[in-house]
N, C-alpha and C positions, 0 to 999 in steps of 0.2 A: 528123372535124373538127366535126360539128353537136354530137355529144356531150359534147363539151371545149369550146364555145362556151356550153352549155347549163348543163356543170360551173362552170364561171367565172361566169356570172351568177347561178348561185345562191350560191357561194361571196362573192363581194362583195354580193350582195343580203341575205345571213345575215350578213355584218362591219357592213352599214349599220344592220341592225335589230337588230342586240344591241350592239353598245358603248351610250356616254353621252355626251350631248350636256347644256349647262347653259345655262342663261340668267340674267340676272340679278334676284336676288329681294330682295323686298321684308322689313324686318325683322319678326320673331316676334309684335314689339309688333302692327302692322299688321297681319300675318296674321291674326293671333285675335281682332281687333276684327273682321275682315271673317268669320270662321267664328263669331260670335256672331250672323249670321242675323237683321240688327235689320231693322226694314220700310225701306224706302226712303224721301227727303225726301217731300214732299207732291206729289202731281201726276206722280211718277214711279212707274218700276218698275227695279227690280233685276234683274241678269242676272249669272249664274255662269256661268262657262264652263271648263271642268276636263279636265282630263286625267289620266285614271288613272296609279298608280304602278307600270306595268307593263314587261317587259324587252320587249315587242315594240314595236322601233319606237325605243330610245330613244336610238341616236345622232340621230335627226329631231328638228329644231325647226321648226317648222311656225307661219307667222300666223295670228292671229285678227285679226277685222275685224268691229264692226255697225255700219251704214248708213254703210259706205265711209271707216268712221274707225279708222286701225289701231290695235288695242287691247293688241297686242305680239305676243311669237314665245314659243313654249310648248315647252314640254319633259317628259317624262317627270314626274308627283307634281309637278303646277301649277296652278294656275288665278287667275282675271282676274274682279275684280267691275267693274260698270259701272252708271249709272245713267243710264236712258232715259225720255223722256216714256210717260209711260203711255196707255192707251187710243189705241193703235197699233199699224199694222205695223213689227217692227223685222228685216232681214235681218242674218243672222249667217253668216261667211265663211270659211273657210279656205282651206286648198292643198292642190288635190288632183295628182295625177301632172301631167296635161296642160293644168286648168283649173282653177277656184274652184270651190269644194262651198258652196252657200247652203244654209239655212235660214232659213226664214221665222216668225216666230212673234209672233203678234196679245198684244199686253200687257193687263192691266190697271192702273191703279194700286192703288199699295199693296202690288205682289207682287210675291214672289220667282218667279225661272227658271231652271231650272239645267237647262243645253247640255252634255252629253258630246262630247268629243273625241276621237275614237278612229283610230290609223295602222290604213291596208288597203295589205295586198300591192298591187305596182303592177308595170310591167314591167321599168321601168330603176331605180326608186326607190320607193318607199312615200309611196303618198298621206294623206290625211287625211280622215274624214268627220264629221258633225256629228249627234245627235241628242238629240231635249227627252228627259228625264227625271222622274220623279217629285220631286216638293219632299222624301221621304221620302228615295228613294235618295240624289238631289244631294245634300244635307245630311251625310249619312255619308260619302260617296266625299270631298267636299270639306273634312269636319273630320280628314281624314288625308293632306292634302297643303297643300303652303305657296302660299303668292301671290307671283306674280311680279311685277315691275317693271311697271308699263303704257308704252305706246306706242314700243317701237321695233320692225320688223318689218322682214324682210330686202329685201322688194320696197316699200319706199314710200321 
């Protein structure tokens, strides 16, 4: 019986993480103004937040949030520019299995930030974790995925 309870939850745990999930995006025009990587207004800093164009994970849509402000629900080859006061702490948010996954990361102005977002195995469902990146890396991962709609996110 545990073995056939074991098989099932891997069998729907594997249907979760390979179908597709979508959200809605923002037009090509927008995209590629925000993958032109310009500096942010004065007194702020820019923030990327992305999610690779990856098969694990991508029936989940999964929120983002920095400093308790929903910034939308992500999907497989997405990501969310924002603009925050610089010269700050700013906390960046997702959904993990049972809890939120923060990130914290000290700004300056005038700079760019680019947050990977990446689904982790979970027990009943696939969570989501956050990590900074190189302005090098963010930059390429980000000019090969489009931008999503900002601000609708399933829990707010």
């Amino acid at each position: 019986m545990f073995m056939k309870s074991l098989l099932y939850s891997a069998v729907i745990s594997g249907a979760l993480l390979t179908g597709c999930a979508s959200v809605p995006m923002e037009s090509i025009k927008y995209s590629n103004v925000a993958k032109s990587f310009k500096s942010p207004a004065p007194e702020m800093s820019g923030i990327y937040v992305y999610r690779k164009d990856t098969i694990v994970g991508a029936a989940l849509k999964k929120d983002v949030w920095i400093d308790n402000e929903c910034i939308g629900e992500s999907s497989k080859g997405t990501f969310f520019y924002h603009e925050v006061e610089g010269d700050k702490e700013h906390t960046i948010s997702t959904e993990a299995e049972f809890s939120p996954n923060d990130l914290v990361v000290n700004t300056e102005k005038g700079k760019l930030y680019f947050i990977e977002q990446y689904i982790k195995f979970g027990v009943f469902v696939g969570g989501a974790g956050l990590k900074q990146t190189s302005t090098e890396e963010g930059k390429k991962e980000v000019s090969k995925i489009n931008l999503a709609i900002k601000g609708k996110c399933s829990a707010s």
